[in-house]
DRENDO-1510 file (C-alpha; in Angstrom, 1 decimal, always signed):
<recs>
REC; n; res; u; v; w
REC; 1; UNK; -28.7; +37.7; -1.7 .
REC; 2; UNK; -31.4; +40.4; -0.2 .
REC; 3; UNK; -30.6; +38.7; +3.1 .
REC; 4; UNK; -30.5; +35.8; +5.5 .
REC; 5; UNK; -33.6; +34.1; +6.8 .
REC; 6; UNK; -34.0; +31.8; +9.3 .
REC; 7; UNK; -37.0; +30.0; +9.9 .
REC; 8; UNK; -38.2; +28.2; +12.5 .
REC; 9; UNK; -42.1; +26.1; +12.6 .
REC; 10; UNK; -43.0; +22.6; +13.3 .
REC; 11; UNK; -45.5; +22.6; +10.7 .
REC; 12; UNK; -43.9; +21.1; +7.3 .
REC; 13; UNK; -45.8; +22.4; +4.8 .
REC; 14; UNK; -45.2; +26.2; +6.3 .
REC; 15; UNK; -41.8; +25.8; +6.8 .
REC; 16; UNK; -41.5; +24.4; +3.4 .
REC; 17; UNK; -43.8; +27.1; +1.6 .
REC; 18; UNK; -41.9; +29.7; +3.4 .
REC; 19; UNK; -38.6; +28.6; +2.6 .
REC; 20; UNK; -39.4; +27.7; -1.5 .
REC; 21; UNK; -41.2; +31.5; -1.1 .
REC; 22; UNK; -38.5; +34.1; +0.3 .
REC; 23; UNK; -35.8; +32.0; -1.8 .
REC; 24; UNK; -37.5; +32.9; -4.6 .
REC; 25; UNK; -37.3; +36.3; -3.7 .
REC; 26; UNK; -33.7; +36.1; -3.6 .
REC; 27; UNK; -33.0; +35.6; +0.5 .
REC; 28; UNK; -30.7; +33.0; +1.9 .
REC; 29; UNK; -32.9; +31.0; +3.8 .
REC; 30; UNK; -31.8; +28.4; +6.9 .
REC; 31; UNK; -35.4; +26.4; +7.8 .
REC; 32; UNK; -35.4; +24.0; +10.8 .
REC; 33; UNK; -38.6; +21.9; +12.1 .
REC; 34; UNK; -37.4; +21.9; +15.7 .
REC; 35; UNK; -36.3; +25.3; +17.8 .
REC; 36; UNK; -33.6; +22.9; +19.6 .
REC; 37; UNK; -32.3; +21.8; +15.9 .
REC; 38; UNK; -31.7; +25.4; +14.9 .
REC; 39; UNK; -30.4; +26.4; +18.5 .
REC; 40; UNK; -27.5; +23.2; +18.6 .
REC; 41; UNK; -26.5; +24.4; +14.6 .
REC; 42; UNK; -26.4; +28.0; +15.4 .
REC; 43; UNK; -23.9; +26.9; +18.7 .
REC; 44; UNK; -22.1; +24.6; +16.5 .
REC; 45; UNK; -20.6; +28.2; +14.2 .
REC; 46; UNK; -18.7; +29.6; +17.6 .
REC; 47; UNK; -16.9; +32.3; +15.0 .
REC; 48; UNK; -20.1; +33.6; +14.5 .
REC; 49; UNK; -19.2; +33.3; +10.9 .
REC; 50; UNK; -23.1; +32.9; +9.6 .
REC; 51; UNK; -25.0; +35.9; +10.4 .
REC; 52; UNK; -29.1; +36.2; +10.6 .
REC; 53; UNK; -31.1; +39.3; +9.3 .
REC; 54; UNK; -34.8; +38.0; +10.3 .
REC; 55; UNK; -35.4; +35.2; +12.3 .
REC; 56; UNK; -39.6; +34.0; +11.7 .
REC; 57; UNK; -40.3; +31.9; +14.7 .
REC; 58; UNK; -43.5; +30.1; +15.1 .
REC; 59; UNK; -45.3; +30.9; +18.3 .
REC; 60; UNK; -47.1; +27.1; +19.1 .
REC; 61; UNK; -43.9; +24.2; +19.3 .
REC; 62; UNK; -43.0; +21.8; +21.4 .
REC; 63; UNK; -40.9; +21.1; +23.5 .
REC; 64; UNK; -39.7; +24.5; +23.4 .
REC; 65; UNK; -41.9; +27.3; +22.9 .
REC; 66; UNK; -41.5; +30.6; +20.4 .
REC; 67; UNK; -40.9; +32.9; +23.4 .
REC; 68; UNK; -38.7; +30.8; +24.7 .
REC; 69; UNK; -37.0; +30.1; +21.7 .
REC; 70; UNK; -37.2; +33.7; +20.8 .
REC; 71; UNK; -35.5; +34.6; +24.2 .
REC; 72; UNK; -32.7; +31.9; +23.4 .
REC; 73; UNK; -32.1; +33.9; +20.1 .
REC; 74; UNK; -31.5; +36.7; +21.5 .
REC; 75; UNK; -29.2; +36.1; +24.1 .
REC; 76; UNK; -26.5; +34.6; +20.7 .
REC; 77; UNK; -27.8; +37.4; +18.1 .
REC; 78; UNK; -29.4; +40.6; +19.8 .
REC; 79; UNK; -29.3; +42.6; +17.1 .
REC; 80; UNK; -31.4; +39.9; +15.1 .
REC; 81; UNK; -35.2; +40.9; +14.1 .
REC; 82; UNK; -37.3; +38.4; +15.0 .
REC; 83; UNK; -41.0; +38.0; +13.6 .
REC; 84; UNK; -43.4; +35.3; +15.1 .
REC; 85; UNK; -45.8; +33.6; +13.2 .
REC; 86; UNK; -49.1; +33.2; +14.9 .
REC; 87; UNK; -52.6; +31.5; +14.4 .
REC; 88; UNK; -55.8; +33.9; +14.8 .
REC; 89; UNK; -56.2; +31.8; +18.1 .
REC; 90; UNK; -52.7; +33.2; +19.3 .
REC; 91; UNK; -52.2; +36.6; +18.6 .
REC; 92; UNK; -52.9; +37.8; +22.2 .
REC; 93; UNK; -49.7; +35.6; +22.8 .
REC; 94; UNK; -47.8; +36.8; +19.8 .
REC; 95; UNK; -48.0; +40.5; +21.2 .
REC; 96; UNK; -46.7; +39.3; +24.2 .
REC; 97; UNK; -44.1; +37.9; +22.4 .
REC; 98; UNK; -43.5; +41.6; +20.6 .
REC; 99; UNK; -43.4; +42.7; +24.5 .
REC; 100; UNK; -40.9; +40.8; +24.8 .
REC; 101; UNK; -38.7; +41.7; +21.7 .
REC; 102; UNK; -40.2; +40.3; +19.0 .
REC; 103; UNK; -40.5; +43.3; +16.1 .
REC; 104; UNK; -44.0; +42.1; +14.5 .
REC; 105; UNK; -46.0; +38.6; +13.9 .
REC; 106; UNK; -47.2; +37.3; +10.8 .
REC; 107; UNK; -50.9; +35.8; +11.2 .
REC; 108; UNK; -51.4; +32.3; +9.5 .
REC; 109; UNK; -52.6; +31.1; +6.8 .
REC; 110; UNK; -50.4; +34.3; +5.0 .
REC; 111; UNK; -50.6; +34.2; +1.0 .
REC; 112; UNK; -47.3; +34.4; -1.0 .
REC; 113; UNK; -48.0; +38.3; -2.1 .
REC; 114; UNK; -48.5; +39.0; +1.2 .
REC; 115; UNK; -45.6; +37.3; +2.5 .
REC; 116; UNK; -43.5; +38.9; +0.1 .
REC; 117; UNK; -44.8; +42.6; +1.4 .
REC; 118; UNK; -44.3; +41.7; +4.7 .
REC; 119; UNK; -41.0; +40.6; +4.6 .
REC; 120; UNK; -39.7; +43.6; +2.2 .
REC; 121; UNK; -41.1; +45.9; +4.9 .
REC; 122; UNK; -39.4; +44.1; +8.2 .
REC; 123; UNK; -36.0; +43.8; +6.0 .
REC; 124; UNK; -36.4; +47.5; +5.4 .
REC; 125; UNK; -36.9; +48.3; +9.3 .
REC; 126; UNK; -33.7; +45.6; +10.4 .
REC; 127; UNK; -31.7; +47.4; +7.6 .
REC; 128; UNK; -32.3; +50.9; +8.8 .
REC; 129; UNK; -32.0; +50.0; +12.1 .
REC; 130; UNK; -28.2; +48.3; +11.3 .
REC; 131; UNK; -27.2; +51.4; +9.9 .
REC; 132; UNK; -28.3; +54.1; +12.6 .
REC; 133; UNK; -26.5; +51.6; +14.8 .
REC; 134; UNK; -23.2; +51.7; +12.5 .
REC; 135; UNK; -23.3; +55.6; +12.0 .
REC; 136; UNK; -23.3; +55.9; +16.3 .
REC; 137; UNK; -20.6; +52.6; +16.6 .
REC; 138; UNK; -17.9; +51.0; +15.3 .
REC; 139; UNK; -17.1; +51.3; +11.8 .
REC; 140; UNK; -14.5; +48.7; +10.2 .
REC; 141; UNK; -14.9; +46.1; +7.5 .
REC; 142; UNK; -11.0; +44.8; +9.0 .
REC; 143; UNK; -11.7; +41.4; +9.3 .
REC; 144; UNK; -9.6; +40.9; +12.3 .
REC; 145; UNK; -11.9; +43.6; +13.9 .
REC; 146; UNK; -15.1; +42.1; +12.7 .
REC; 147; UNK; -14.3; +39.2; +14.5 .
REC; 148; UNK; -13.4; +40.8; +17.7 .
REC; 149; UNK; -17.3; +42.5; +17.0 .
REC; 150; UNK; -18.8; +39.0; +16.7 .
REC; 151; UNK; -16.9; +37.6; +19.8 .
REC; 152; UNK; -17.9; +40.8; +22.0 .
REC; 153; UNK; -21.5; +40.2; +20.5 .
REC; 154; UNK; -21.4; +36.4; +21.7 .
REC; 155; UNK; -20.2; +37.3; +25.1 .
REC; 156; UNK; -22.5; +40.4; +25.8 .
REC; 157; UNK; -25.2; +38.8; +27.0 .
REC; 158; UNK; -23.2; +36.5; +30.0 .
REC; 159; UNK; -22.2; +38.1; +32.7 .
REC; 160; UNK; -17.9; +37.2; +32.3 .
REC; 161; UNK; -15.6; +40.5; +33.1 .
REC; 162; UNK; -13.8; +41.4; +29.9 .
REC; 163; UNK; -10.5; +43.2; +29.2 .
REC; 164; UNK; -10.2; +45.4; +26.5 .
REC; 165; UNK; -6.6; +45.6; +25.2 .
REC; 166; UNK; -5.2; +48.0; +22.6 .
REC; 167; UNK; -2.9; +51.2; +21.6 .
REC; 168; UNK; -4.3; +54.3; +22.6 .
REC; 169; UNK; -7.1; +56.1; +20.3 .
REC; 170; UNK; -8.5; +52.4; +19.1 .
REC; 171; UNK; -11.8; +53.0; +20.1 .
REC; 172; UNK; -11.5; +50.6; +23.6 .
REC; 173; UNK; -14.2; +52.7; +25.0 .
REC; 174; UNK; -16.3; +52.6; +22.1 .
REC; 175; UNK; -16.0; +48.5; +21.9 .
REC; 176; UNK; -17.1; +48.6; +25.9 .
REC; 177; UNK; -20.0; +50.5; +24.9 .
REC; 178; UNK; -20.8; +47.9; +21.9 .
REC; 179; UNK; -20.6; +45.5; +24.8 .
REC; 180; UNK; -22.7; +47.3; +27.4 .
REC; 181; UNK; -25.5; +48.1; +24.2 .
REC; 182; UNK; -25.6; +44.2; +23.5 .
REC; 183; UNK; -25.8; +43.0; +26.5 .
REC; 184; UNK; -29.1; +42.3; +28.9 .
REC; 185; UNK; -28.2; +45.2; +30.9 .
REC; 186; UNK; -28.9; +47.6; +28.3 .
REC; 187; UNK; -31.9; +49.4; +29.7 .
REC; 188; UNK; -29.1; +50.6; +32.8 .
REC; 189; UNK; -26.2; +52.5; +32.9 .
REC; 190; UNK; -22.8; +52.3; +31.7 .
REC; 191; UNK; -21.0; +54.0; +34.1 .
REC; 192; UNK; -17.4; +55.2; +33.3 .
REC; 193; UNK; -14.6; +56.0; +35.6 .
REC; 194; UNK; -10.5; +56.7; +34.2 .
REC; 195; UNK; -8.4; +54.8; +36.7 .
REC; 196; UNK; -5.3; +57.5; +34.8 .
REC; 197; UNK; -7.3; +60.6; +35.9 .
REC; 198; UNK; -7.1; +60.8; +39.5 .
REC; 199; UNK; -5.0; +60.7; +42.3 .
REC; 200; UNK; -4.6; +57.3; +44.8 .
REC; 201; UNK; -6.3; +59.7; +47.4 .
REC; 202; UNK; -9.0; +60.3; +45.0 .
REC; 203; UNK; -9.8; +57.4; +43.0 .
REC; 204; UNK; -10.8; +55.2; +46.2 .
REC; 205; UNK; -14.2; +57.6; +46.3 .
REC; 206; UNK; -14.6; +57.9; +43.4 .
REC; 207; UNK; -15.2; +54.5; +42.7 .
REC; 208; UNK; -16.8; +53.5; +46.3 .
REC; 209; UNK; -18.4; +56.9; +47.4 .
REC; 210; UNK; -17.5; +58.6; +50.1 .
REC; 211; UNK; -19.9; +59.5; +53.6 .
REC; 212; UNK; -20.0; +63.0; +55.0 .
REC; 213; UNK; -17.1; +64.6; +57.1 .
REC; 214; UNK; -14.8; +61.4; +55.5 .
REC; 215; UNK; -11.7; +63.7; +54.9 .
REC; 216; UNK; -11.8; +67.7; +54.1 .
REC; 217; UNK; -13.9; +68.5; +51.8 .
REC; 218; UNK; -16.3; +65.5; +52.0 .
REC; 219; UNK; -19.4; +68.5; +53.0 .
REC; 220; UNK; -22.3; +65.3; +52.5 .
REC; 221; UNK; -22.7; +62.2; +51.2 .
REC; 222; UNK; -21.4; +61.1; +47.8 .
REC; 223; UNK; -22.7; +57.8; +45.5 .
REC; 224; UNK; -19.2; +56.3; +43.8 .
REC; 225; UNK; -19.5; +55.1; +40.2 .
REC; 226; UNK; -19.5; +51.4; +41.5 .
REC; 227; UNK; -23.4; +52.4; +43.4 .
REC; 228; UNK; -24.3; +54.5; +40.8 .
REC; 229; UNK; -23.8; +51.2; +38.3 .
REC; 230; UNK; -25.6; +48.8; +40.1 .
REC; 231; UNK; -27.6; +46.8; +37.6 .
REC; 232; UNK; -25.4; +47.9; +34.9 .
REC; 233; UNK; -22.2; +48.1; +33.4 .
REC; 234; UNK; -19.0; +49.4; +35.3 .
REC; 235; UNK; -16.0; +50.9; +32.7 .
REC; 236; UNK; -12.6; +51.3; +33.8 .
REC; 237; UNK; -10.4; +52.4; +31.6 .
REC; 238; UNK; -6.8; +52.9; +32.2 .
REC; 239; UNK; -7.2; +49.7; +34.7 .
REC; 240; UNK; -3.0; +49.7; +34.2 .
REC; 241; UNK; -2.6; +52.6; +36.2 .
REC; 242; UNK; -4.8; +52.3; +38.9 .
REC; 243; UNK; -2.6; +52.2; +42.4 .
REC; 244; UNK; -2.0; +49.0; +43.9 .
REC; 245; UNK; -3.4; +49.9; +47.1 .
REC; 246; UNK; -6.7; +50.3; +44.9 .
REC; 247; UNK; -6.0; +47.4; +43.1 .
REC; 248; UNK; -6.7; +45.1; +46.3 .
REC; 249; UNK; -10.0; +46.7; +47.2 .
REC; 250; UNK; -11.3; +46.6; +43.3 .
REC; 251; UNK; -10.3; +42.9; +43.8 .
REC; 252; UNK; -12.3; +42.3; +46.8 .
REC; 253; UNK; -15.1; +43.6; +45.5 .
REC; 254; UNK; -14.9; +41.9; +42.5 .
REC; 255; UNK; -14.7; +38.8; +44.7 .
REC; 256; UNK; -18.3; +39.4; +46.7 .
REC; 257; UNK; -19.9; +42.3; +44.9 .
REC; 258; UNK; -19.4; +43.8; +48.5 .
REC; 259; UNK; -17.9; +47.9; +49.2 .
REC; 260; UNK; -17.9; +50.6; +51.5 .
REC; 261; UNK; -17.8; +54.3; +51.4 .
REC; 262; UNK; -14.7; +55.4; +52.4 .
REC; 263; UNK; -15.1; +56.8; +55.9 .
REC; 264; UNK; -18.3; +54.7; +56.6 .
REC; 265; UNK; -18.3; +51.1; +58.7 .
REC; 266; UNK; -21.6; +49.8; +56.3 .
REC; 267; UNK; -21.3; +47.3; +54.0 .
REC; 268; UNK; -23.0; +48.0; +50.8 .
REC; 269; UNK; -24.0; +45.5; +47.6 .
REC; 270; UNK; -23.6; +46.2; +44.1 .
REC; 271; UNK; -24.3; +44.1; +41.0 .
REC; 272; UNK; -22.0; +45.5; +38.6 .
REC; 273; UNK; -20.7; +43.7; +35.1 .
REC; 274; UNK; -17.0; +44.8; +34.5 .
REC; 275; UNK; -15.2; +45.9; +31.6 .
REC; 276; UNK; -11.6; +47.3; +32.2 .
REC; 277; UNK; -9.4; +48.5; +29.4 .
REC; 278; UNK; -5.7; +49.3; +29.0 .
REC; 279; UNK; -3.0; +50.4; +27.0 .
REC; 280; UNK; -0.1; +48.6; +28.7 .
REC; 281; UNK; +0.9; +45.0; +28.4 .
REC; 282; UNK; -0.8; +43.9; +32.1 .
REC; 283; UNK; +1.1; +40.7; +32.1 .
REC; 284; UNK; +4.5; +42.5; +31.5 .
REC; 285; UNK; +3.0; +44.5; +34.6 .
REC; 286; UNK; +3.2; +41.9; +36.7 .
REC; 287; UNK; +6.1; +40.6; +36.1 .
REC; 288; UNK; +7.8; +44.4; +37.2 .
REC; 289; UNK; +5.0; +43.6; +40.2 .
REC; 290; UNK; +3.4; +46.7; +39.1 .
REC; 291; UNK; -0.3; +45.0; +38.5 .
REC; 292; UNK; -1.6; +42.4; +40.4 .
REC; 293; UNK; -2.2; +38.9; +39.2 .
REC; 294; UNK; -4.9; +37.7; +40.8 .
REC; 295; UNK; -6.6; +41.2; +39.5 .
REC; 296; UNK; -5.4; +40.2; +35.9 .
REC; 297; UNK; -7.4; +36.8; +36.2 .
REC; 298; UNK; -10.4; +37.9; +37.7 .
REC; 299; UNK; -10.5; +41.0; +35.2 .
REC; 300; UNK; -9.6; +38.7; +31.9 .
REC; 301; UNK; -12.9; +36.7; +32.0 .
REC; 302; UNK; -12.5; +37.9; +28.3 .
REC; 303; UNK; -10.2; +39.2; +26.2 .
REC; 304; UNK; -10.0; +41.5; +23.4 .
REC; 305; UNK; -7.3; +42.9; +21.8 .
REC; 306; UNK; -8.3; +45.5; +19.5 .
REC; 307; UNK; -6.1; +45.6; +16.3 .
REC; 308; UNK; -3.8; +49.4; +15.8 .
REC; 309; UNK; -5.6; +51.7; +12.6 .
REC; 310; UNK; -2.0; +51.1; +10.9 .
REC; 311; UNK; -3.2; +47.5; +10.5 .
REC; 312; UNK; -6.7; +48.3; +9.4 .
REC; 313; UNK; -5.9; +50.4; +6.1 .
REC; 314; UNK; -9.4; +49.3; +4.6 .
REC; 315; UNK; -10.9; +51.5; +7.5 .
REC; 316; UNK; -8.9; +54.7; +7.3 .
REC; 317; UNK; -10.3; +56.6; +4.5 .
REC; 318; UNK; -14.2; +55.8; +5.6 .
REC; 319; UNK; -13.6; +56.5; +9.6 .
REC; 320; UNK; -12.0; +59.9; +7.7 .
REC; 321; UNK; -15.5; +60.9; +5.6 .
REC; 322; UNK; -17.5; +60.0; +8.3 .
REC; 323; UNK; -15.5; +62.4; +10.8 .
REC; 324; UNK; -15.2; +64.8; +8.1 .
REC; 325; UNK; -19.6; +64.5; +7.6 .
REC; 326; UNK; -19.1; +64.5; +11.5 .
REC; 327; UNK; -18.1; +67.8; +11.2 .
REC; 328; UNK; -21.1; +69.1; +9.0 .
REC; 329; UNK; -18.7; +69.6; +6.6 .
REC; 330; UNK; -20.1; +68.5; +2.2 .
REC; 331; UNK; -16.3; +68.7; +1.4 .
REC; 332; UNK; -15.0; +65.3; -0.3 .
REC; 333; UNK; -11.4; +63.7; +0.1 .
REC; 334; UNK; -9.6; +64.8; -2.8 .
REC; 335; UNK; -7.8; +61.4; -4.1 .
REC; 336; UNK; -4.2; +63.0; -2.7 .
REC; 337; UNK; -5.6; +63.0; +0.5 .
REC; 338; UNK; -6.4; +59.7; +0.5 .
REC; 339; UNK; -3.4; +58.8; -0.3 .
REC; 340; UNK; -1.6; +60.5; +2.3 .
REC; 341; UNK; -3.6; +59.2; +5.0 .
REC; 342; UNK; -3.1; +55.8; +3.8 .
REC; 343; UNK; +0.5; +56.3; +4.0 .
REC; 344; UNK; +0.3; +57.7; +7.3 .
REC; 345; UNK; +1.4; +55.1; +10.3 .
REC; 346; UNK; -1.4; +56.8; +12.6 .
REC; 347; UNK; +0.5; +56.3; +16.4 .
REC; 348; UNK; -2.7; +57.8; +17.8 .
REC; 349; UNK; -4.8; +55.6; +16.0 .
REC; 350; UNK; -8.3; +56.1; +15.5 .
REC; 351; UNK; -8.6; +59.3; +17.4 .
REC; 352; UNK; -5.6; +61.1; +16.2 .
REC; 353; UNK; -7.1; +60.5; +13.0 .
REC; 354; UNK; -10.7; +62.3; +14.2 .
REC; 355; UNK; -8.6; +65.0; +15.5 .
REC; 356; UNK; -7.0; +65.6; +12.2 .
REC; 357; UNK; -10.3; +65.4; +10.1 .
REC; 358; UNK; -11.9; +67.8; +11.9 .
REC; 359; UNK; -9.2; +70.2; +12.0 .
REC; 360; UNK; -9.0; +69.5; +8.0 .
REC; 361; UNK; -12.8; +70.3; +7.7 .
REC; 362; UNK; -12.6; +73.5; +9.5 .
REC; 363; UNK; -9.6; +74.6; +7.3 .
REC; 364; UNK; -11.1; +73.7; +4.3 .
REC; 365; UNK; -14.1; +75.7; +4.7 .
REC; 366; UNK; -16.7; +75.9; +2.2 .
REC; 367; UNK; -14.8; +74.4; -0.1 .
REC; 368; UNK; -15.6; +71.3; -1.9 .
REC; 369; UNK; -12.7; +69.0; -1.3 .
REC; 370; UNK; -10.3; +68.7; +1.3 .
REC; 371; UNK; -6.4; +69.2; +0.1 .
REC; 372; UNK; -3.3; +68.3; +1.2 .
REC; 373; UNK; -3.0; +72.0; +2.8 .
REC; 374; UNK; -5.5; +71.4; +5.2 .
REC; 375; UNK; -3.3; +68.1; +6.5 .
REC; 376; UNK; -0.5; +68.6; +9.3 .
REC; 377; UNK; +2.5; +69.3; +8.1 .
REC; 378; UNK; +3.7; +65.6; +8.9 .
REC; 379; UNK; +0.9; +64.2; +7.2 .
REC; 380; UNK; +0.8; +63.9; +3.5 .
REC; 381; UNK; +4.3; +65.6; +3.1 .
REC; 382; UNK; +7.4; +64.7; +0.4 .
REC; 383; UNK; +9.3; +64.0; +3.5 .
REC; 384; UNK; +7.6; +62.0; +6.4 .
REC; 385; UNK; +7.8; +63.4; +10.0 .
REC; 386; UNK; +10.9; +62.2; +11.7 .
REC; 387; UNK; +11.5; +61.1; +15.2 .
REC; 388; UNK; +11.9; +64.4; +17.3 .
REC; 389; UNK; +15.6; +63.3; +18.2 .
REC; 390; UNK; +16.5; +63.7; +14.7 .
REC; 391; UNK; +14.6; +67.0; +14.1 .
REC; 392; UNK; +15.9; +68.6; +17.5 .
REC; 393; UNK; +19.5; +68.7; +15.6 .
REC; 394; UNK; +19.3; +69.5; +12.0 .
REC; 395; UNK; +23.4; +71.0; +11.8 .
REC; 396; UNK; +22.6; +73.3; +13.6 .
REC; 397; UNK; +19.4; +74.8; +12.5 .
REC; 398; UNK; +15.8; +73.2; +13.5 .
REC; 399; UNK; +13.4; +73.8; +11.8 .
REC; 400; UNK; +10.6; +76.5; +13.3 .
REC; 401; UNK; +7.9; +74.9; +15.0 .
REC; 402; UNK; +5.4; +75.3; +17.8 .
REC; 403; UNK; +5.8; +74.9; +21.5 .
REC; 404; UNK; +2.8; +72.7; +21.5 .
REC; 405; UNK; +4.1; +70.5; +18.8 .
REC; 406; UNK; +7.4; +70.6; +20.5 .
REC; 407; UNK; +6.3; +69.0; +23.3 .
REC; 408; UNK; +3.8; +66.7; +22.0 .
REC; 409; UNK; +6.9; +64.7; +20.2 .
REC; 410; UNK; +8.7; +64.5; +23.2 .
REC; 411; UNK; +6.2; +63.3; +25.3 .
REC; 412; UNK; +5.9; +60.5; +22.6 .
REC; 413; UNK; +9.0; +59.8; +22.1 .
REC; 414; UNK; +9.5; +59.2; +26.1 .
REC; 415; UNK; +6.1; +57.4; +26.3 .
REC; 416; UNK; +7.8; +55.2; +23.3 .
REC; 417; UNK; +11.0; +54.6; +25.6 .
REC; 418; UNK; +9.3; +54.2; +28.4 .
REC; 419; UNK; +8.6; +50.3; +30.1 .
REC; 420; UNK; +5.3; +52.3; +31.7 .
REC; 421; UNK; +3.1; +55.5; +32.0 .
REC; 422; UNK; +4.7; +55.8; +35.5 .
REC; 423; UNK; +8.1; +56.0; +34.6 .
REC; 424; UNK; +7.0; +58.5; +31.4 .
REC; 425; UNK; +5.5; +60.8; +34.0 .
REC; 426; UNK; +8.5; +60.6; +36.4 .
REC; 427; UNK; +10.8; +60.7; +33.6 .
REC; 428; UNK; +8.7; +64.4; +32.3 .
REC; 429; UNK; +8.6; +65.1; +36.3 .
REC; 430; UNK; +4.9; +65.7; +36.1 .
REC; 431; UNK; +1.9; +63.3; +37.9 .
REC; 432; UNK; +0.3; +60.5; +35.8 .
REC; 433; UNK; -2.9; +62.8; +35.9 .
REC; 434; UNK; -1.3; +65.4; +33.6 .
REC; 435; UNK; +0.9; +62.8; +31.8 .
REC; 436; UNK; -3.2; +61.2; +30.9 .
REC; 437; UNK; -4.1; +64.7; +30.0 .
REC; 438; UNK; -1.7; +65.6; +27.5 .
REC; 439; UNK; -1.8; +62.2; +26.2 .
REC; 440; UNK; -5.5; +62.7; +25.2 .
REC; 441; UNK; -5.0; +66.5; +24.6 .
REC; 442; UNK; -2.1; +64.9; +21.9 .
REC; 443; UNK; -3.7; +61.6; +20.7 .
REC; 444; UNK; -0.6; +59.8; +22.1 .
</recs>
């Protein structure tokens, strides 16, 4: 099939002309005579299993309108293209429709051979448009994943908080984006704040702002990432290792949509959509009383767990050529490479992956495909990397290796032994700041 159609129009004889047409062109075509009808079957496949290209609506129905019914579309399927089909009486109403999101409108009566043109040429826009959006987004065919897309799609458009779960390097900052994109605050900010990255002194202005004179330092004024969201999207990541003195105020402004600046008495508004992410198992958290549940709740509208690259194989290889064509680089995977990162368990996921493609690319120059050589030395080898507790003690003699990779095994392997981040970083004796550093510095 070229695609799939729906269409929309209380007028029989269009809806039926239409449908015998654009089937005949080889679309799959879904017709309905009512907008309500289409609207109840389209909420009746919750999975979001059936997808929609091109949606033609017709502009004049009752009880519900084409805007209206064209605004209902949206909300379920924003990245759908949706055409209206107009009378000559209409079309002053048909480009307010386009205002409104509608991508073009199709003027009745419409002859087959034009029909067929016009069609060709909005499948080729929606097509295009699907791929700029892929080659900027998520990539994954993982059907786990795909339906953790279609759920994020569904839920975009309400206004629920939503938890992002998953290892670190899955891409939890790219799914908030894909959230913040599809949702009907689009046209405002996404503003993004790492709960791992500052101190507890620090993080409360940060997120809140701060008024002149506050503590040292504070020389004027300064907007926190909850203000500057306002209309928008609010992204905390890292929500696991935010303080718990912090967690109490993040809840009561969840709560009212109510703040203040730290060192200021007014109370300020902000209309702010949430989505937190995390690495750590919260609900473990609060049982150690080290995350707070009524947080958890109010944080967990949604939630989506996003699966580890080890358990996405089919993605692996084309997340690697893209990073690789990322890198400006025309060099191919040679089929050993392939092969190698296939076998590869990936603890860093999705970025450690990027990291090690774009290393590869440099390495391999001008060259026209990338070996094994231009791999890590753990990646692709006879042997596989062990643990660093076994390659600290070979009888005797370690092998010779860098300080850098040195330590980046160890800090995994306490991360890996470790019930939190906190206990990591007081285990290495360094803050959690640096522990988040060295963890993205690492791909851990």
């Amino acid at each position: 099939m070229k695609g799939n159609l729906l269409i929309v129009d209380d007028e029989p004889h269009i809806l039926k002309t239409m449908s015998i047409g654009l089937r005949a062109l080889g679309f799959d075509v879904a017709a309905f005579e009512d907008a309500e009808a289409a609207l109840r079957e389209i909420d009746k496949d919750w999975l979001g299993s059936v997808h929609y290209d091109v949606a033609f609506v017709d502009l004049m129905m009752f009880p519900m309108n084409g805007i209206t019914l064209l605004q209902e579309l949206h909300r379920r399927m924003p990245d759908l293209t949706v055409v209206i089909i107009t009378a000559h009486a209409t079309v002053d109403s048909a480009v307010t429709a386009m205002k409104l999101g509608a991508y073009d409108y199709l003027q009745k009566p419409f002859e087959l051979r034009e029909l067929t043109e016009f069609v060709e040429r909005v499948m080729k826009s929606h097509t295009l448009q699907r791929s700029s959006a892929q080659n900027h987004d998520i990539l994954t065919t993982n059907p786990t994943y795909l339906g953790i897309l279609r759920m994020a799609e569904r839920i975009a458009a309400s206004q629920l908080s939503v938890l992002i779960e998953g290892e670190t390097g899955t891409g939890k900052e790219l799914l908030a984006d894909f959230i913040h994109t599809h949702s009907e605050r689009a046209q405002q900010p996404i503003v993004k704040l790492n709960c791992a990255a500052l101190s507890a002194e620090l993080i409360e202005s940060e997120l809140f702002g701060h008024a002149k004179g506050a503590f040292t330092g504070a020389v004027k004024d300064r907007t926190g990432r909850v203000e500057s969201a306002n209309g928008g999207t609010l992204f905390l990541d890292e929500i696991g290792e935010m303080p718990p003195a912090m967690q109490a105020k993040l809840l009561r402004f969840l709560q009212s949509g109510e703040f203040q600046r730290v060192g200021e008495n007014e109370t300020r508004y902000a209309d702010v959509r949430i989505v937190a992410a995390t690495n750590r198992n919260l609900e473990e958290a609060i049982e150690r009383s080290e995350f707070r549940e009524d947080l958890f709740y109010r944080l967990s509208g949604v939630r989506l767990l996003i699966p580890p690259l080890r358990f996405r194989k089919e993605d692996i290889v084309p997340l690697a050529e893209r990073f690789v064509r990322a890198a400006e680089s025309r060099s191919e995977l040679s089929e050993p490479v392939k092969s190698a990162l296939l076998e590869y368990d990936w603890r860093g996921n999705v970025r450690e992956l990027e990291n090690t493609m774009l290393r590869a690319a440099v390495l391999a120059g001008n060259r026209q495909s990338i070996e094994l050589q231009d791999l890590p030395n753990h990646i692709g080898k006879t042997n596989p990397a062990q643990p660093f507790e076994a390659t600290v003690v070979s009888n005797g003699s370690m092998p010779l290796r860098s300080l850098e990779e040195v330590e980046r095994d160890y800090i995994a392997l306490v991360i890996s032994k470790s019930p939190s981040l906190e206990e990591a970083a007081r285990v290495l004796r360094i803050d959690s700041a640096t522990l988040w550093r060295k963890r993205k510095k690492y791909s851990l």
